[in-house]
Structures are given as structure tokens and as C-alpha cells.
MIDRENSE-267322 format. One record per residue (C-alpha): residue number from 0; residue in three letters; x, y, z. Coordinates in steps of 0.5 Angstrom, whole numbers, plus 500, padded with zeros to 3 digits. Layout:
<pts>
PT; num; residuo; X; Y; Z
PT; NUM; Ala; X; Y; Z
...
</pts>
This chain:
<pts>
PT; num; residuo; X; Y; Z
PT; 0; Unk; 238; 892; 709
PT; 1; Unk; 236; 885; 710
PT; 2; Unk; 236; 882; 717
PT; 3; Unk; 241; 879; 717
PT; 4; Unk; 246; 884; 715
PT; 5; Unk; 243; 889; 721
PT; 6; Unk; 243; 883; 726
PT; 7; Unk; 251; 882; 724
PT; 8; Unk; 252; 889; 724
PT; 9; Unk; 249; 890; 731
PT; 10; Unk; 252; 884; 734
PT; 11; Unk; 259; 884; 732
PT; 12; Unk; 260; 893; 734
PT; 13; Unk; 256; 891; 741
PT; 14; Unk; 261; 886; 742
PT; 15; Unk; 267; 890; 740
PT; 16; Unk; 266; 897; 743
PT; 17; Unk; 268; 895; 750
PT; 18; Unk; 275; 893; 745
PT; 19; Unk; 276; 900; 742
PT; 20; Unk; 280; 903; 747
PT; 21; Unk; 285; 899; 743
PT; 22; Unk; 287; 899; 734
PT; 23; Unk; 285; 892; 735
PT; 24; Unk; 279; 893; 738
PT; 25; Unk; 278; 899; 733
PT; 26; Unk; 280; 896; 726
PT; 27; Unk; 276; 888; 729
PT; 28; Unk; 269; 893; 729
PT; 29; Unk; 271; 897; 723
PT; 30; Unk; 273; 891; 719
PT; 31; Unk; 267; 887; 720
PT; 32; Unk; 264; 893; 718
PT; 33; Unk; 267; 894; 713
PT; 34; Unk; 267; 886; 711
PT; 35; Unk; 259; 885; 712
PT; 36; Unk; 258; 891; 706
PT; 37; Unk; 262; 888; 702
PT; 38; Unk; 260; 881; 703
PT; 39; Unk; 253; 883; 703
PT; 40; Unk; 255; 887; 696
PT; 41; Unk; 257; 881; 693
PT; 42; Unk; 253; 877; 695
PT; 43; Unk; 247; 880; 693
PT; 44; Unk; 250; 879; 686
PT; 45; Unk; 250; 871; 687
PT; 46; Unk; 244; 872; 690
PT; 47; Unk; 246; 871; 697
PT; 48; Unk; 246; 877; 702
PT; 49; Unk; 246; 875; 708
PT; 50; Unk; 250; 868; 708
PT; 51; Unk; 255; 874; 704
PT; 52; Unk; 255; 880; 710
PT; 53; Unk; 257; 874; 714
PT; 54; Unk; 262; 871; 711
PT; 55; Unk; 265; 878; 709
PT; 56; Unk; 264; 881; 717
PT; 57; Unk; 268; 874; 718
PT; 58; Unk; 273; 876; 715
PT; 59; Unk; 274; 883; 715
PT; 60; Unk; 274; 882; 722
PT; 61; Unk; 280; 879; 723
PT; 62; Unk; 285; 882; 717
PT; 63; Unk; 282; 889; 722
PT; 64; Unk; 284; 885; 729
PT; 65; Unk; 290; 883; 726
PT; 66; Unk; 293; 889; 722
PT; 67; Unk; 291; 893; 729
PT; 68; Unk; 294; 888; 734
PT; 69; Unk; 300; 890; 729
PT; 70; Unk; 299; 897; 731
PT; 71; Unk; 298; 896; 738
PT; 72; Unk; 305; 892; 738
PT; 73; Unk; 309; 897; 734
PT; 74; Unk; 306; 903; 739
PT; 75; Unk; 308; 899; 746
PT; 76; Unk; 315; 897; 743
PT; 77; Unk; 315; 905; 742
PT; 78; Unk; 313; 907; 748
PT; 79; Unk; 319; 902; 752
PT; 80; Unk; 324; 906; 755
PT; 81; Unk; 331; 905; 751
PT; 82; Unk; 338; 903; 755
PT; 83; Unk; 343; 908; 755
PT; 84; Unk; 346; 910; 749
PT; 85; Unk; 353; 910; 747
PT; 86; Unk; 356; 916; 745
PT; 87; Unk; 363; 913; 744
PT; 88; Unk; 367; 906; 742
PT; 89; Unk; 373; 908; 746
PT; 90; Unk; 374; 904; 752
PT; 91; Unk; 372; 906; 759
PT; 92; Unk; 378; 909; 763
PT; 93; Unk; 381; 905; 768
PT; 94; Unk; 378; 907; 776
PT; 95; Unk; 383; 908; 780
</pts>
């Protein structure tokens, strides 16, 4: 593993690890993982591992942000409590 791939590895998860209490936190630390391998991987084969861990942790970390901040929103609008629910269209009767 170059230096630069662990340097970027080390920095991005250290950073994010206060962060993956949330699916935004989680999928940015998982992504820039997952980015920086890949980009590494493909790098190697132009030559340039780590110009290529960086730009793939880039990347990775924020399609992992976004896709886990989607998740975040999707959960908090779950867990709003719903209005009361009708359970009939006719019509109230009148107070007398």
C-alpha cells in the first residue's frame, strides 16, 4: 500500500468516525474507502496510485454522504408522528 493511499485512509476515517452515528457519517467513511481502493486500483494501472486513491476517496465520499443523508431524511420522515387518520368521508354531525 503506497503512503499516500494510507495517509488518505487514515485521515478521511479518523475524520468521520465522530460522524457514524448517522447513514451520512457511515456511507461518507465507507465511501471514501471504497473510493480510494478503487481509485488506487485504477490508478495503478495508468501509473498513478495515489493521485488515483485520491480522487477515488473524493468521490466515493461524497456519493456515500449523499446516498446516506437520503437515508437520514427518509428515517426522520418515518419517525414524524402522522395526523389523526379519517376513517370515514361522510360528514361530521352537527353539535347540538
Amino acid at each position: 500500500m503506497s503512503r499516500h493511499l494510507a495517509l488518505v485512509l487514515t485521515v478521511v476515517l479518523a475524520g468521520c468516525l465522530p460522524a457514524c452515528a448517522t447513514k451520512a457519517g457511515t456511507g461518507t467513511a465507507v465511501g471514501a474507502g471504497a473510493g480510494a481502493g478503487a481509485g488506487a486500483i485504477i490508478g495503478h494501472q495508468s501509473g498513478n496510485r495515489g493521485k488515483g486513491a485520491l480522487i477515488g476517496a473524493a468521490v466515493g465520499a461524497g456519493a456515500g454522504y449523499l446516498i446516506g443523508k437520503s437515508q437520514d431524511d427518509a428515517d426522520a420522515d418515518a419517525a414524524r408522528p402522522k395526523g389523526p387518520e379519517k376513517t370515514s368521508n361522510a360528514p361530521a354531525p352537527p353539535i347540538e
